[in-house]
N, C-alpha and C positions, 0 to 999 in steps of 0.2 A: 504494500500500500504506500501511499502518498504521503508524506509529512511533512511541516510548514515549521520551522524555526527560527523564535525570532530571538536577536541576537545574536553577537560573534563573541565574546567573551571566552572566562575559562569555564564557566561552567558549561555554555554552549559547546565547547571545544571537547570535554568530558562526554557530553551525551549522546555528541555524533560517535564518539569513538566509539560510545556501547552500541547507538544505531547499528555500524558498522559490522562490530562484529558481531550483532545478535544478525543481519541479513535483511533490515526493516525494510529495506527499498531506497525507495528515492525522496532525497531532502531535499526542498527547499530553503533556503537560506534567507534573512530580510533582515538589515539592519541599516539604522538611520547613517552610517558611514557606509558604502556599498564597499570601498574597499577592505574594508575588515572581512566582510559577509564574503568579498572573491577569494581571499585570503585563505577562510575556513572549508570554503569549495574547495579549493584546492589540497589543501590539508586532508579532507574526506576520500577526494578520490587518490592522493597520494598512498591512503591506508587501503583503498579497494572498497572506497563508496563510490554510489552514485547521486551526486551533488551540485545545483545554479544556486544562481540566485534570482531574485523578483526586488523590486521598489513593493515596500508597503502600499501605496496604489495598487499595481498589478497586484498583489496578493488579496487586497481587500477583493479585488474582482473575482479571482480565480478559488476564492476560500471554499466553496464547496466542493473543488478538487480535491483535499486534503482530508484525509481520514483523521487523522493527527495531528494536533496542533498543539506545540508548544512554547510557553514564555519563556524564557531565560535569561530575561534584561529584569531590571529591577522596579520597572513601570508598576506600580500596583501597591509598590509598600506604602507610600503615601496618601495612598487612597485615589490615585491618579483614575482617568478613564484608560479603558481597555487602549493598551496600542492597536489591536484591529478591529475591524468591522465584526461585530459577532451577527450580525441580523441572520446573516446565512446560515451561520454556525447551528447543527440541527442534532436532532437526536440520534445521526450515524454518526458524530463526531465525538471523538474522544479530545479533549481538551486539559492540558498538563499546564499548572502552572507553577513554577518551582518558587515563586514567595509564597514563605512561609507565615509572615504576618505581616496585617494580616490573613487568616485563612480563607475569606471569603472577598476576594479582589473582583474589582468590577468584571473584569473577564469573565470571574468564576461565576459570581451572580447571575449575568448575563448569558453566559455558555449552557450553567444549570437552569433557567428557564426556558432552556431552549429542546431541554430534553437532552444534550449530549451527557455522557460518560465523563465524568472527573476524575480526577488526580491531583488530589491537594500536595502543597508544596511540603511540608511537612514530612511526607513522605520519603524524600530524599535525605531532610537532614536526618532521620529517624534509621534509615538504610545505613547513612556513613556513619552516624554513632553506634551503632549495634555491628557491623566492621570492626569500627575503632576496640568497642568491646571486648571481640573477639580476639583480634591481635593481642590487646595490651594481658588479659585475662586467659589465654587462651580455651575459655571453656564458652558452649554456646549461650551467646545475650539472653536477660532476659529480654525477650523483645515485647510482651503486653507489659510487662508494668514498666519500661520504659516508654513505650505509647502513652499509658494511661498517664505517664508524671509529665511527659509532653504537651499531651492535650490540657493535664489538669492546669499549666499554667497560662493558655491563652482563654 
């Protein structure tokens, strides 16, 4: 399937890797520097992705292309408006937003009335501390009552 990334960062840089070597298909790239976002295409297909880019424009257009779509700029912790156009964004979309706090970002709001599949940001930091866990501890995380002291503090 299709997938819509915005941002060039490191966390961007981190997710395409897993894209990659999980087989996800094909990224799109979008970020308000386009050079960064060529940068990170290039980077993808150097590891054996398949990887453009789009102008937030074109992507707002083409958003019902995309099965997947995820944030990974920092737009949302402030309470900012969604960086894209959710009106498309429908209940076959899965929509990932990696800020963590808030948990419910305009994206998410907006993506979850629309019927898509979420992936709260939390998620992720919950994954690399329960890692971190693992390594430092080496016995397996607790991983609910870390959720639960996670969630209990937002």
């Amino acid at each position: 399937f299709r997938s819509l990334l915005l941002g060039a960062g490191g966390a961007a840089r981190a997710i395409v890797t897993a894209m990659v070597k999980e087989k996800s298909g094909k990224i799109t790239i979008v970020n308000r520097t386009l050079e960064n976002a060529n940068r990170l295409a290039e980077f993808a297909k150097k590891i054996g992705g398949d990887a453009d880019t789009v102008s937030i424009q074109e992507a707002n257009k083409l958003i019902t292309d995309y099965k997947f779509i995820i944030n990974s700029t920092s737009i949302g912790m402030r309470n900012e408006p969604s960086p894209i156009s959710t009106e498309n964004i429908s209940k076959d979309s899965i929509v990932y937003d990696i800020v963590y706090q808030p948990i419910n970002t305009d994206l998410v709001k907006k993506s979850k009335e629309n019927g898509a599949t979420i992936i709260y940001g939390y998620e992720m930091l919950l994954s690399q501390a329960a890692r971190a866990f693992e390594i430092w501890h080496k016995i397996e995380p607790p991983y609910d009552v870390m959720k639960k002291a996670l969630l209990g503090g937002f």
